[in-house]
C-alpha positions in Angstrom: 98.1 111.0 93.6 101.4 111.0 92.2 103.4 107.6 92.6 106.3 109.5 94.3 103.5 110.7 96.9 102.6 107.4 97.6 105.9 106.2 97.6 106.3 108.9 100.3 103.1 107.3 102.5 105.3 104.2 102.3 107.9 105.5 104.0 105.6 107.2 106.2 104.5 103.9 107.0 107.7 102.2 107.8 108.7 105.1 110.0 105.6 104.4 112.1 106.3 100.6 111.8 110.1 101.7 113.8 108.3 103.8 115.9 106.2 101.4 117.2 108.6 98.7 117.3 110.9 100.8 119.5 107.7 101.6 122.0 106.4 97.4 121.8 108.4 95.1 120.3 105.3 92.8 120.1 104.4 94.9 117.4 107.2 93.6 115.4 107.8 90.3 116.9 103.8 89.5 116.3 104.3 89.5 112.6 107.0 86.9 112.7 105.6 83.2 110.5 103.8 81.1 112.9 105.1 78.5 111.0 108.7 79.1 111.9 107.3 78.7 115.6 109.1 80.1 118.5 112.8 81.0 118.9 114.8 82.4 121.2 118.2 84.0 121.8 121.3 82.1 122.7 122.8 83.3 125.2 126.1 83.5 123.3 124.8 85.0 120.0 127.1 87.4 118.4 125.4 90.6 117.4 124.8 91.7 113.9 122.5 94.6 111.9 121.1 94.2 108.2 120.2 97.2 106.5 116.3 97.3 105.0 116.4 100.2 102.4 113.1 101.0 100.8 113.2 103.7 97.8 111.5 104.6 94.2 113.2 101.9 91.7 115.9 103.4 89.1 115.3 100.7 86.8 112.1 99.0 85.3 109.3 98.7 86.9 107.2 96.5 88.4 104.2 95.1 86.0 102.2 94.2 89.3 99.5 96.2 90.6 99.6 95.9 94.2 97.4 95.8 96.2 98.1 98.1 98.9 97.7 101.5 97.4 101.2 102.6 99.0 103.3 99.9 97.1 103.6 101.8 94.1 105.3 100.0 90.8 108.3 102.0 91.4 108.8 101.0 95.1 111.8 98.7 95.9 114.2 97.2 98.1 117.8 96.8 98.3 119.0 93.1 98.0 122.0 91.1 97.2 122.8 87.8 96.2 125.7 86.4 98.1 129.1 84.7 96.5 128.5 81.2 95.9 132.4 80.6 97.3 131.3 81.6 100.3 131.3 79.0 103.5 128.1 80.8 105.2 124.9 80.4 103.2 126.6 80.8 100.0 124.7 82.2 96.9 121.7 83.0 99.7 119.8 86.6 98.4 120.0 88.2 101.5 120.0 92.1 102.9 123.4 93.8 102.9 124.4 93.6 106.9 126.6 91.5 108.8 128.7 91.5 112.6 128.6 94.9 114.6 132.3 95.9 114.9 133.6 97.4 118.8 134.1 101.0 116.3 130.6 101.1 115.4 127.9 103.3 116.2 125.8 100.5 117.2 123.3 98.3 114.7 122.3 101.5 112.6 126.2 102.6 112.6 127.2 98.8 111.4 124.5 98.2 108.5 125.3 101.3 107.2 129.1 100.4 107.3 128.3 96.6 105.9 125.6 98.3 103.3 129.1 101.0 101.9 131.0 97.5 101.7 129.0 95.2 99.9 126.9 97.7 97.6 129.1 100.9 97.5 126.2 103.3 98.5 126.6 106.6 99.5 124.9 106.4 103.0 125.0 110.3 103.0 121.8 109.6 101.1 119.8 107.2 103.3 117.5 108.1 106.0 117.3 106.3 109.0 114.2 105.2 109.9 114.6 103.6 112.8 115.9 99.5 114.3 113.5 96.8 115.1 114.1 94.7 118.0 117.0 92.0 117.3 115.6 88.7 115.7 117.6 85.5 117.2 119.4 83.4 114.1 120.5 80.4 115.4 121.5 78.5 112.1 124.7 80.8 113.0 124.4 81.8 116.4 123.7 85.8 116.0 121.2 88.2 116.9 120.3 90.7 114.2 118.8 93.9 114.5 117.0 94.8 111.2 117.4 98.3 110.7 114.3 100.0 108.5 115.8 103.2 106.4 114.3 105.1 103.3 116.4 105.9 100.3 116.1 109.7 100.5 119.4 110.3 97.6 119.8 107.3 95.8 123.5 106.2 94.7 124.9 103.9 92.3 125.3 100.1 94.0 127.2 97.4 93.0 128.9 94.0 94.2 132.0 95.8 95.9 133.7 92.4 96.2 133.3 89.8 94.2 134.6 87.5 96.7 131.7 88.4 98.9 128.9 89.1 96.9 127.4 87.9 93.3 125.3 90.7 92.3 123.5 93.9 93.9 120.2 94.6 92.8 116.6 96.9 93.6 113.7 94.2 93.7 110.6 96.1 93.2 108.4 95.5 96.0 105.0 94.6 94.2 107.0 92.0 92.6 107.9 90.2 95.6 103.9 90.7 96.8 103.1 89.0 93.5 100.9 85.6 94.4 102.6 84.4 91.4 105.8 85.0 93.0 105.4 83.6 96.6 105.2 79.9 98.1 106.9 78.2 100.4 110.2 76.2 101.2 110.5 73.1 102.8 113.7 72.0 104.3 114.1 68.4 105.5 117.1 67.2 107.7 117.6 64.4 110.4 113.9 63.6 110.9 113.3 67.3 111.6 110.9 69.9 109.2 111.4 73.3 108.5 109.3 75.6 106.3 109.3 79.5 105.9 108.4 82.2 103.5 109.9 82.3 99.9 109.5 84.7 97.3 110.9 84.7 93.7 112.2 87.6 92.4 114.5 88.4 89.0 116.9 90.2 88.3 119.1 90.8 84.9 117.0 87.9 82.8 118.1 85.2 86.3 115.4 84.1 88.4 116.1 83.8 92.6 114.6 82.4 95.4 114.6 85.0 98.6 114.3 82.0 101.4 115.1 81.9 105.0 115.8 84.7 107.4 115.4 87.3 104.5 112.3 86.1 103.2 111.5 85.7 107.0 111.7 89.7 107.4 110.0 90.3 104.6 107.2 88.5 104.8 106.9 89.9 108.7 107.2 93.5 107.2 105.0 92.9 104.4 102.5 91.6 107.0 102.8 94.0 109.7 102.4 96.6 107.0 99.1 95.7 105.7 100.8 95.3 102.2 100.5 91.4 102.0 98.2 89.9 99.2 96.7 86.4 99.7 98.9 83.9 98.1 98.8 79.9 98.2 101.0 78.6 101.8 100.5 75.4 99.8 103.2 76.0 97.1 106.0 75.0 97.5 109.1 77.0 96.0 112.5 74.5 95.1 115.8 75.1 95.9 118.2 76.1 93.2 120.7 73.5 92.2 124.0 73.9 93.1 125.8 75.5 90.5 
């Protein structure tokens, strides 16, 4: 089979990942970290959408075999890394997204808007897939609804504004499945432990850690999917030195 027909089952797949989401949100909500443990909405969380856009990679691709026989070499995701200037988790790698405006067509109509923004894609070419159920973030009091799309015409992306964002990038997808690649992080603070998910990826000869709610989603898609490889929980992935 061709590796564009596979990369066709994985869309397949994520379309009946939405589709089930939108029938039982336990589906989704199941695959979350157990290590991240329970949280729950605040009542005053502002609402916000992140776009998750799968496609076939334009660039190199992965050396990884995955696994899963739908993660092909050429499967990616669209990332950014965030301005190091900025006072919200500055130089985080995160998903383009951000606050659902009163003019917006809901979550899918703002993290297409935020994706145009920050990367520049044309969303004529994406295919909506379909929007989780919101994940609570309290770190900064929102609500985000991770919305699942496929990269049916691929455009040129970029970081729009420098301001906002460092660099705009495809991470092949059986390079974030890599063992090699994965760990964990360990945040301390006031007596209190946090660890998560954390996956190293590169991009343009740099190397950088995907951690927190990003690496959060990912790992709870790659799980839900059936497309996780067995990788040490053990190892634990450092966080970049301030620049």
């Amino acid at each position: 089979m061709s590796a564009h027909l596979l990369a066709q089952n994985a869309r397949t797949q994520l379309g009946a990942l939405a589709a089930a989401a939108k029938t039982d949100p336990n589906t989704w909500m199941s695959a979350r970290p157990s290590t991240l443990g329970p949280e729950e909405a605040d009542p005053g969380a502002r609402s916000a959408a992140v776009l998750i856009l799968f496609g076939e990679l334009d660039g190199i691709p992965s050396e990884h075999a995955a696994q899963a026989p739908a993660v092909t070499r050429d499967l990616d995701v669209l990332l950014l890394a965030r301005a190091t200037t900025l006072r919200s988790h500055p130089g985080q790698i995160a998903f383009p997204g951000g606050r659902i405006d009163p003019d917006d067509d809901g979550p899918i109509g703002a993290a297409l808007r935020e994706a145009q923004e920050e990367t520049g894609l044309d969303p004529a070419g994406v295919e909506v897939l379909g929007a989780l159920p919101p994940v609570p973030l309290s770190v900064s009091q929102h609500l985000v609804t991770p919305v699942l799309a496929w990269w049916q015409r691929p455009s040129s992306v970029r970081a729009v504004d420098a301001a906002e964002s460092a660099a705009v990038f495809r991470a092949p997808v059986a390079d974030l499945l890599n063992p090699a690649n994965r760990g964990v992080t360990v945040m301390r603070r006031d007596g209190h432990e946090w660890r998560g998910p954390g996956f190293h990826v590169r991009h343009s000869g740099s190397e950088h850690l995907v951690w927190g709610f990003t690496a959060l989603l990912l790992n709870g898609l790659f799980r839900q999917m059936a497309w996780e490889e067995e990788w040490d929980h053990e190892r634990q992935l450092p966080f970049p030195r301030p620049s």
